[in-house]
C-alpha positions in Angstrom: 20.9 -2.8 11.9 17.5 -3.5 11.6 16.3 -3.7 7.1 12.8 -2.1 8.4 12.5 0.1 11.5 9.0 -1.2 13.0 7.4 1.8 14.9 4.0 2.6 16.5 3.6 6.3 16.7 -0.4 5.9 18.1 -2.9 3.5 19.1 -3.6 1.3 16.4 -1.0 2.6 14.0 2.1 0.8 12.9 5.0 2.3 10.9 7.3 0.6 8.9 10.2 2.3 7.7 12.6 1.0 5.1 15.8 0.8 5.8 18.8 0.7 3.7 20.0 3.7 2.9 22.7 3.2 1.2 20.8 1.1 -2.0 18.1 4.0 -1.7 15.8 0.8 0.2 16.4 -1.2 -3.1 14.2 -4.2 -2.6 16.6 -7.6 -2.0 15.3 -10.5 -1.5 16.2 -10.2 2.6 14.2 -6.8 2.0 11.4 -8.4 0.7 11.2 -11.4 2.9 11.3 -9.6 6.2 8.3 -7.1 4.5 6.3 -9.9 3.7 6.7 -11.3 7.2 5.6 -8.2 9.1 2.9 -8.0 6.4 1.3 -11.3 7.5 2.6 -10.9 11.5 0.6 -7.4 11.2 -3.0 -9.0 9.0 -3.3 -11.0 12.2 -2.3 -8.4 14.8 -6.5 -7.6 16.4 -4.2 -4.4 18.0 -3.5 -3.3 14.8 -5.7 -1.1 12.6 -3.7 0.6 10.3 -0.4 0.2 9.1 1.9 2.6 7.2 4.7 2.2 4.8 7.6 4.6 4.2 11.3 5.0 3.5 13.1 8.0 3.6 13.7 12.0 2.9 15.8 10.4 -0.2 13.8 7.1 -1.7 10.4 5.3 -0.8 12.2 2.3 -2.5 14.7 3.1 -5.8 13.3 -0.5 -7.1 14.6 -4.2 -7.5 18.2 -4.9 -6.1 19.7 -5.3 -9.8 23.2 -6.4 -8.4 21.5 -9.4 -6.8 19.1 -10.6 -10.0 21.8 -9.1 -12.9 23.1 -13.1 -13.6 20.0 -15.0 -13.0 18.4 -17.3 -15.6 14.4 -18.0 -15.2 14.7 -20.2 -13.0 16.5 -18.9 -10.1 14.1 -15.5 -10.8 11.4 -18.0 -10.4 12.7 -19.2 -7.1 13.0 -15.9 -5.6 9.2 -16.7 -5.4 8.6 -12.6 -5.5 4.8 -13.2 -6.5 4.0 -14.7 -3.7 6.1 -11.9 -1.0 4.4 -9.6 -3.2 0.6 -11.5 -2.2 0.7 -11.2 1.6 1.1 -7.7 0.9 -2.0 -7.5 -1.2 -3.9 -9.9 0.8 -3.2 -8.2 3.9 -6.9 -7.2 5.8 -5.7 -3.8 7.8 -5.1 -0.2 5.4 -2.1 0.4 4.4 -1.1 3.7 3.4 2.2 4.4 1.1 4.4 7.8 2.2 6.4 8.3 -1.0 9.4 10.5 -0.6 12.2 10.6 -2.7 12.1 7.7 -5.5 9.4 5.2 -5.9 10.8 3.4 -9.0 10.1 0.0 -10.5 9.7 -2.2 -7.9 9.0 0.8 -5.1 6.5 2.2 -7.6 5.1 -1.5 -7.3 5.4 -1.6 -3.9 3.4 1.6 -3.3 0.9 0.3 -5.7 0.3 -2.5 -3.0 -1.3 0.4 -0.3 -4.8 1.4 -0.8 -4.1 4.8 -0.1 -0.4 7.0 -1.4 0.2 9.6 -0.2 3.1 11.4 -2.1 5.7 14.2 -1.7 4.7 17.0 -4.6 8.8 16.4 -5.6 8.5 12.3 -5.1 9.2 10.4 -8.6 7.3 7.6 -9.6 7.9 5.5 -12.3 8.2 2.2 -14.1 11.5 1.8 -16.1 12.1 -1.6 -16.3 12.1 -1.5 -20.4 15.1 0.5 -19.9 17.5 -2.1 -18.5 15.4 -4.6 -20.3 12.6 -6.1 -18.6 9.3 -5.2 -17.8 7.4 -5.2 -14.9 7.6 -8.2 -12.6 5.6 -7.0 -9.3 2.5 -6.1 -11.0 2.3 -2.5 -12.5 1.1 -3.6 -16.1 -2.2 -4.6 -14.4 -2.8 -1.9 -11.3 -1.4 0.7 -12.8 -3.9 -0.2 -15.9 -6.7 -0.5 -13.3 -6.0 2.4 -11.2 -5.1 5.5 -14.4 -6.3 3.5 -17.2 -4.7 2.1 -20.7 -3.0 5.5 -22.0 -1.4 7.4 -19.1 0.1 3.1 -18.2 1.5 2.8 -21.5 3.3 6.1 -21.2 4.9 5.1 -18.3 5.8 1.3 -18.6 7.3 1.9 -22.8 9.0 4.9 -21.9 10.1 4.3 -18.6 9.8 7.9 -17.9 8.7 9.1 -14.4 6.4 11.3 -12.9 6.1 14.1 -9.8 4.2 13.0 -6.7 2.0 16.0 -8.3 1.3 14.8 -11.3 0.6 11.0 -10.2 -2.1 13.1 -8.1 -3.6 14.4 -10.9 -3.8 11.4 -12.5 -5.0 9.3 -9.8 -2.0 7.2 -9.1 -1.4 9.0 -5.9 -4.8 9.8 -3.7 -3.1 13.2 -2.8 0.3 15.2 -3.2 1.2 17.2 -0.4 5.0 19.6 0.3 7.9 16.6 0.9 8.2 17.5 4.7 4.8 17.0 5.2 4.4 13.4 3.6 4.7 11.2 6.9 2.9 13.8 9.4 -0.1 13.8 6.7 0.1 9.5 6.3 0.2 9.3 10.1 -2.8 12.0 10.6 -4.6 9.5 7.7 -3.7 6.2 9.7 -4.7 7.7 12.9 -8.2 9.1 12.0 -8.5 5.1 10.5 -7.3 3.7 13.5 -10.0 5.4 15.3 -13.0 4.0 13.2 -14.4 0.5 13.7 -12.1 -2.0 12.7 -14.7 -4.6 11.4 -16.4 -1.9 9.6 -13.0 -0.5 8.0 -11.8 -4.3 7.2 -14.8 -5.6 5.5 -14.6 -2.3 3.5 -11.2 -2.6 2.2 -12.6 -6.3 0.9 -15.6 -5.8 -1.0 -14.1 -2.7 -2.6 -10.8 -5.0 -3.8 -13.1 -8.2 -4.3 -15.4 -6.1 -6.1 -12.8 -4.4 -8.5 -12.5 -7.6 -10.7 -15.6 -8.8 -10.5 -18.8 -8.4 -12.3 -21.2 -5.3 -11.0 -24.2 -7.5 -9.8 -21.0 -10.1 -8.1 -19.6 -6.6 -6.4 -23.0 -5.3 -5.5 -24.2 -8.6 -3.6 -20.8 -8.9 -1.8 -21.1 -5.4 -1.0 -24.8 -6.0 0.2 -24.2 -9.1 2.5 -20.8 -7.6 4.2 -23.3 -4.7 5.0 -25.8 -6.8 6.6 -23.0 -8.7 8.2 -22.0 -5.8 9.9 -25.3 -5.3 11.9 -24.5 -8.5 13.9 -21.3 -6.6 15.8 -21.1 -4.7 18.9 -19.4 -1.4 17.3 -22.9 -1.1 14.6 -24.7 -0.5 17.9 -22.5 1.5 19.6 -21.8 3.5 16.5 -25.7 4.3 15.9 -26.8 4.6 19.5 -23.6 7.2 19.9 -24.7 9.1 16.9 -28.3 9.3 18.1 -27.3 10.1 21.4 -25.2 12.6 20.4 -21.6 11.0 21.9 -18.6 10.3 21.2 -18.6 6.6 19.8 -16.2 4.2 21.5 -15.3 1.1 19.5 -14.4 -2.2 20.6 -13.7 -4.2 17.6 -16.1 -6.6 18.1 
């Protein structure tokens, strides 16, 4: 049985489904390996525009595998070499959108945090509780969540350990939008598909200066910003894209 289900519902689009049901998708190391490998097979994919991210009705991903991690000293938690599964991930070029159903706890909450856009189930629970069974952290909520809802609503979740609805993380801006449960996938997919569609330079130089530009200075995000624009005059889909628009057309993209 395959740990993630790879599927590729439309052109461009690639879903990855979680797959172990019966940890609720708990994230082992196997878990996280294979993730990490698709992540980086998929960056470097040119047939690939979009990729989505999912579990099931039940969990997006419950969190870390405790049973596996429970006896380790810092050393062998260091060797697991997490940080850098969790970096081709975040370093990957194409979208990624998150379909939270279920749970999205600890290291699924984490996990999600790695998409640029979540969409989440209105009854999906997200949440941090690591101090609970205590740790903290380890896959990089302290500092997305921080940059994503601010310094208050983090604290409330990462020293309480409490979780939220899909709604609320909507209303808060840890989720870009909350729809029914049932409708979570088909909405992702419609997101992915309407990316897919769009000029993959374009979209891909996007996603970059807007994550470049988030931890850097404004004038440093502004002139990366400026010179990605101008680079993007030198492609074949620019012309297309204009020419189609002034002529009234349907554009048709080539990637180049």
């Amino acid at each position: 049985m395959s740990i993630i289900i790879v599927e590729k519902p439309s052109a461009g689009v690639v879903l990855l489904r979680l797959n172990r049901p019966e940890a609720r998708n708990a994230l082992n190391t196997t878990l996280r390996v294979r993730m990490s490998e698709l992540f980086d097979q998929l960056g470097r994919d040119p047939a690939v525009r979009c990729i989505v991210i999912t579990g099931d009705d039940q969990a997006f991903a419950a969190g870390a595998d405790l049973k596996e991690v429970v006896d380790d000293g810092p050393v062998e938690i260091m060797r697991r070499g997490v940080l850098n599964l969790w970096q081709r991930l975040a370093k990957c070029p194409k979208p990624i959108i998150a379909a939270v159903r279920g749970v999205a706890l600890g290291g699924g909450c984490e996990l999600a945090l790695q998409a640029d856009i979540i969409i989440a189930g209105e009854n999906a629970r997200l949440g941090q509780p690591e101090v609970r069974v205590g740790v903290m952290p380890g896959g990089g909520a302290t500092q997305r969540l921080m940059r994503a809802i601010g310094k208050y609503k983090t604290m409330k979740l990462v020293l309480t350990g409490e979780a939220i609805s899909g709604a609320e993380a909507a209303a808060m801006g840890l989720a870009s939008e909350a729809v029914p449960d049932d409708q979570v996938l088909a909405r992702a997919l419609e997101l992915a598909a309407t990316i897919a569609a769009l000029p993959p330079i374009a979209v891909e130089l996007t996603k970059e200066a807007a994550l470049a530009g988030a931890d850097a200075a404004l004038d440093s995000g502004l002139l990366l910003e400026r010179r990605l624009f101008e680079f993007l005059f030198s492609t074949h889909d620019q012309k297309e894209g204009m020419r189609a628009f002034a002529e009234k057309r349907a554009p048709r993209f080539e990637g180049r």
